[in-house]
C-alpha positions in Angstrom: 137.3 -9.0 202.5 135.3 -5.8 201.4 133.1 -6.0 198.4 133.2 -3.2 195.6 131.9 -3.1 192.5 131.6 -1.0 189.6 128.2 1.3 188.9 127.3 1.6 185.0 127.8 5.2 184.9 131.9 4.1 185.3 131.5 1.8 183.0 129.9 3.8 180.0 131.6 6.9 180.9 135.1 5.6 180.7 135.4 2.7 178.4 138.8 0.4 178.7 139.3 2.0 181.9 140.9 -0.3 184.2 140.2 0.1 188.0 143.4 -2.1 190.2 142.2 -3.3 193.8 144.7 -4.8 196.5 143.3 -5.2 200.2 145.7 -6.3 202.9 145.3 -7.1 206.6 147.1 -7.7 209.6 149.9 -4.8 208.6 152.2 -3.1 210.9 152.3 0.1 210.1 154.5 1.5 213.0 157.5 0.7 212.7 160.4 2.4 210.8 161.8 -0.3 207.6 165.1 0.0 206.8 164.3 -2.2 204.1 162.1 0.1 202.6 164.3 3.4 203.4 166.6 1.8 201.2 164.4 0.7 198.5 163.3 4.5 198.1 166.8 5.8 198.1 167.5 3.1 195.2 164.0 4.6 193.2 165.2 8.3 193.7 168.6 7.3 191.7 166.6 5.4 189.1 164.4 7.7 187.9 167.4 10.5 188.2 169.3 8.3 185.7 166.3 7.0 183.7 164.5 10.6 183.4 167.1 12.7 184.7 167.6 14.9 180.9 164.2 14.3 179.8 162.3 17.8 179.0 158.4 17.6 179.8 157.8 17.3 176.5 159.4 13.6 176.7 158.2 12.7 179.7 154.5 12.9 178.8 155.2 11.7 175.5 155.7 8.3 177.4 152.4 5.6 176.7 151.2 5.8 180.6 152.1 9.5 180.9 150.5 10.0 177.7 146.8 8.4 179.0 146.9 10.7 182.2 148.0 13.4 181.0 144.8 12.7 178.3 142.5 12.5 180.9 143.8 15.1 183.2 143.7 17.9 180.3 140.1 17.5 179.8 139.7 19.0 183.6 142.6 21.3 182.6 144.8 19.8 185.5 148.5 18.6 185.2 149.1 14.8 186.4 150.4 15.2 190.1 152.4 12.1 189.4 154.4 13.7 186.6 154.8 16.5 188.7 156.1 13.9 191.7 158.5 12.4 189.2 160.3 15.4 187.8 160.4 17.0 191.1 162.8 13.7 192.0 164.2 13.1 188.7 165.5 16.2 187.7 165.2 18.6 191.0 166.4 16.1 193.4 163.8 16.0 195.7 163.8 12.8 198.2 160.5 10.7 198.5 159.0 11.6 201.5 158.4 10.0 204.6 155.0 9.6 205.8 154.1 5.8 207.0 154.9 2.6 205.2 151.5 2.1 204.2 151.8 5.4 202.7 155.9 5.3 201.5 155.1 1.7 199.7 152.4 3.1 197.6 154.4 5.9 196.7 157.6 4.5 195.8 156.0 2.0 193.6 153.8 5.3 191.5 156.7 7.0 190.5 158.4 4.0 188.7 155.5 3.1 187.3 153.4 6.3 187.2 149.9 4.5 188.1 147.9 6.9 189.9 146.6 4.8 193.1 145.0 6.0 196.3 145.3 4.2 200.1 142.8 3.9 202.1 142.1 2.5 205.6 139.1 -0.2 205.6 138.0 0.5 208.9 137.3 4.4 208.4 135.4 2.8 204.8 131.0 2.8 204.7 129.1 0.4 202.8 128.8 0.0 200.4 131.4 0.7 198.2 131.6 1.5 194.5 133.3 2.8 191.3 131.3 5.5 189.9 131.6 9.0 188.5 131.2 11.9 189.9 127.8 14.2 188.8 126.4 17.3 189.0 126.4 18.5 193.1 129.2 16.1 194.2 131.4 17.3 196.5 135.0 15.8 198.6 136.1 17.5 201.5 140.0 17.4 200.5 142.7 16.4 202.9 143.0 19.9 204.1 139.3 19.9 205.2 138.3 22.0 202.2 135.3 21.2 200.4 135.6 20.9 196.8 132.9 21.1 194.7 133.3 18.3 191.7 132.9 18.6 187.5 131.2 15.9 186.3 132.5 13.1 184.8 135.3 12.3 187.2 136.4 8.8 188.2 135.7 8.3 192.0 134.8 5.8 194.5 132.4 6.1 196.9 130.9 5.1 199.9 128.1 5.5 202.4 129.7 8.6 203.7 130.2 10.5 200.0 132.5 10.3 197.6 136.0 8.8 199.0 138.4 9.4 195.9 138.5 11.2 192.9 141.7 10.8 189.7 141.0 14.7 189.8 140.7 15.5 193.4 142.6 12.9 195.6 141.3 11.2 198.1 138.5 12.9 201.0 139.9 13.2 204.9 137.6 10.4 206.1 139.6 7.1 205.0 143.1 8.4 204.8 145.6 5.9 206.3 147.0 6.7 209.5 149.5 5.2 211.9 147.0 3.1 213.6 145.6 1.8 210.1 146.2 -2.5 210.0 144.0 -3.3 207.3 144.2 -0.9 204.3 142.3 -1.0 200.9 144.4 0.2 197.5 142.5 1.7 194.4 144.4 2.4 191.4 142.7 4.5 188.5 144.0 3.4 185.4 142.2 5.1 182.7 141.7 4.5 178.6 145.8 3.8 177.2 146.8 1.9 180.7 146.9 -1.6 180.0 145.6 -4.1 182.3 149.0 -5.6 183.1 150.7 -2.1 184.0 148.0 -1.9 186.7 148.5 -5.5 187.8 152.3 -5.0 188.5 151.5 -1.6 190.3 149.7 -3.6 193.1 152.3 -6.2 193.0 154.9 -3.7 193.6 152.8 -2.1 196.5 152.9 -6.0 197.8 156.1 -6.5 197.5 156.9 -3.5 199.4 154.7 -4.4 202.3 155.8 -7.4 202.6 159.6 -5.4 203.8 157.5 -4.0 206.8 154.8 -6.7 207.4 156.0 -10.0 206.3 153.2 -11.9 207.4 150.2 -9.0 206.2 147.8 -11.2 204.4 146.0 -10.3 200.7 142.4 -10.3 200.9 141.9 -9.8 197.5 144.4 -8.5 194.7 141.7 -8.1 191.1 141.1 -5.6 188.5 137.5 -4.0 187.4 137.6 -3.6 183.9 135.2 -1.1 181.7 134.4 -2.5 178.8 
């Protein structure tokens, strides 16, 4: 099990902010899951009849929307999520297909619209911590762009920089791959997300490992909460 913890700055900065960590090993991350196919055919009709009419208006007029979209407009960004979930609600896009790691993450965000990143463990420097970002930060994105960063972010680092941001995504050290076995989960719940909704995101993301890698084991399944 890794240890991460949670710098002041997060804490202060971002008060009732809730921060969801689920570590599993011993995944197989190969192997194509019916299962799980399935499971994201069955979301794609669910959110088409749930929020299939719903203008954007009511969409982030929903409480969790609501919260990101919050935070998001005080970087003058638009929730990606929200963006993920009309695009299959209401344009009838499919959920992609990218690895199981990946797909059971994803399938469980748009039902419940927590933002939460993936990472592989073994690609991860210690230590490891919830922080913000500040004045010179900088990601290099998935696309091998480097980004400078506005301050006041919600990221986690580690030895190597800053490995996730709610604004920025996630860097393209730790990104889980096909050979990833041992993966670490961050969701970024901030001020209006309650404490539960973050719990049943990372049971979700469980549950839907557990339809490729039935015998995966949980190292550790808590919250960090700013108080």
């Amino acid at each position: 099990m890794i240890f991460i913890s949670a710098k002041k700055a997060w804490d202060e900065t971002h008060p009732e902010a809730v921060i969801g960590l689920l570590e599993v090993s011993g995944v197989e991350n190969t192997q194509k899951c019916i299962p799980l196919d399935d499971l994201k055919r069955e979301t794609e009709v669910r959110l088409r009849e749930k929020y299939g009419e719903f203008t954007r208006q009511a969409l982030v007029a929903l409480p969790i929307m609501a919260a990101y979209k919050s935070y998001y407009s005080r970087f003058k960004k638009t929730y990606h999520v929200q963006l993920q979930v009309e695009s299959i609600a209401q344009k009838g896009r499919k959920l992609p297909n990218m690895s199981p790691l990946v797909d059971a993450n994803f399938v469980a965000e748009v039902e419940t619209f927590i933002l939460t990143a993936g990472h592989d463990v073994a690609k991860l420097e210690k230590p490891i911590l919830i922080d913000v970002s500040r004045e010179g930060d900088q990601i290099t994105q998935m696309n091998g762009e480097k980004k400078p960063m506005r301050t006041g972010d919600m990221v986690m680092r580690d030895a190597g920089g800053v490995s996730c941001s709610i604004i920025y995504g996630q860097d393209n050290r730790s990104f889980i791959s096909a050979e990833t076995t041992h993966v670490l989960y961050v969701a970024y719940a901030p001020n209006g997300v309650s404490p539960e909704r973050v719990e049943r995101q990372l049971e979700k993301i469980e549950e839907n490992i557990h339809l490729f890698s039935p015998n995966a084991v949980v190292e550790q399944k808590r919250l960090l909460k700013a108080e």
